[in-house]
C-alpha positions as CSV (number, residue, x, y, z in Angstrom):
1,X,123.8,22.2,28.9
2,X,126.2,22.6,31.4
3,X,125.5,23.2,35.4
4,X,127.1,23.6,38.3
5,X,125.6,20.0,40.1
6,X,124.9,21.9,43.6
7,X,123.0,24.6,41.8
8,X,122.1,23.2,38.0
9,X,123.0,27.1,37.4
10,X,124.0,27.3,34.2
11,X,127.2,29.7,32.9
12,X,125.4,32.9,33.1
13,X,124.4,33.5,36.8
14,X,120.6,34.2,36.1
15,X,119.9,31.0,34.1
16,X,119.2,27.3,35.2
17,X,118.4,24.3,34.0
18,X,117.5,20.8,34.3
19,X,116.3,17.4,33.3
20,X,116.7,16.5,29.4
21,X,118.8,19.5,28.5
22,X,121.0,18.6,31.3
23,X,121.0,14.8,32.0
24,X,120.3,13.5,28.0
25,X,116.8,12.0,28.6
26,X,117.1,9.9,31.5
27,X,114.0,9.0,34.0
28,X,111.4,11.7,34.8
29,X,112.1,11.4,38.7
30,X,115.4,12.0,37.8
31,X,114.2,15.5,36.1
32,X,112.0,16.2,39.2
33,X,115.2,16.0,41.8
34,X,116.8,18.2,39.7
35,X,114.4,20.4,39.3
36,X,113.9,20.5,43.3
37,X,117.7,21.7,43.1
38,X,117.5,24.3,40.8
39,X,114.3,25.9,42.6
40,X,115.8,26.0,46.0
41,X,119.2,27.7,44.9
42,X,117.3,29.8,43.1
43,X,115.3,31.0,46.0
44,X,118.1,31.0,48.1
45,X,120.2,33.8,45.1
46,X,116.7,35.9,45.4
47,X,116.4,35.6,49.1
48,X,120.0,36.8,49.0
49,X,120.0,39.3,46.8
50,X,117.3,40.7,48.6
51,X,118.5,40.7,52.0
52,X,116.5,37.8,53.2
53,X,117.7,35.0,55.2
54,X,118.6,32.2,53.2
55,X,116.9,29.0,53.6
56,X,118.0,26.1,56.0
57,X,118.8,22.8,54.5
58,X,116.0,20.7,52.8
59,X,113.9,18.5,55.1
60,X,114.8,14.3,54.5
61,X,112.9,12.8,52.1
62,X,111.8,15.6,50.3
């Protein structure tokens, strides 16, 4: 599957994705840091589209 790498959002704007359908099968922390960057642009697209503020960066070592 394709993604944008800031996002992992795929070509349709309400799908994203991660991990093996993504990256082919490599490590499981790699899945996981993906998956971290898939959840928080998704919450920042709701936050938007809602009116809410968008979220500040990430904390380090997160």
């Amino acid at each position: 599957v394709l993604v944008d790498p800031a996002t992992h959002r795929t070509g349709n704007p309400r799908v994203y994705s991660g991990g093996d359908c993504v990256n082919g099968g490599k490590e499981v922390v790699n899945a996981v840091a993906e998956a971290k960057i898939a959840a928080r642009a998704m919450h920042e697209a709701m936050m938007t589209r809602a009116g809410g503020a968008a979220p500040g960066p990430a904390p380090q070592g997160s």
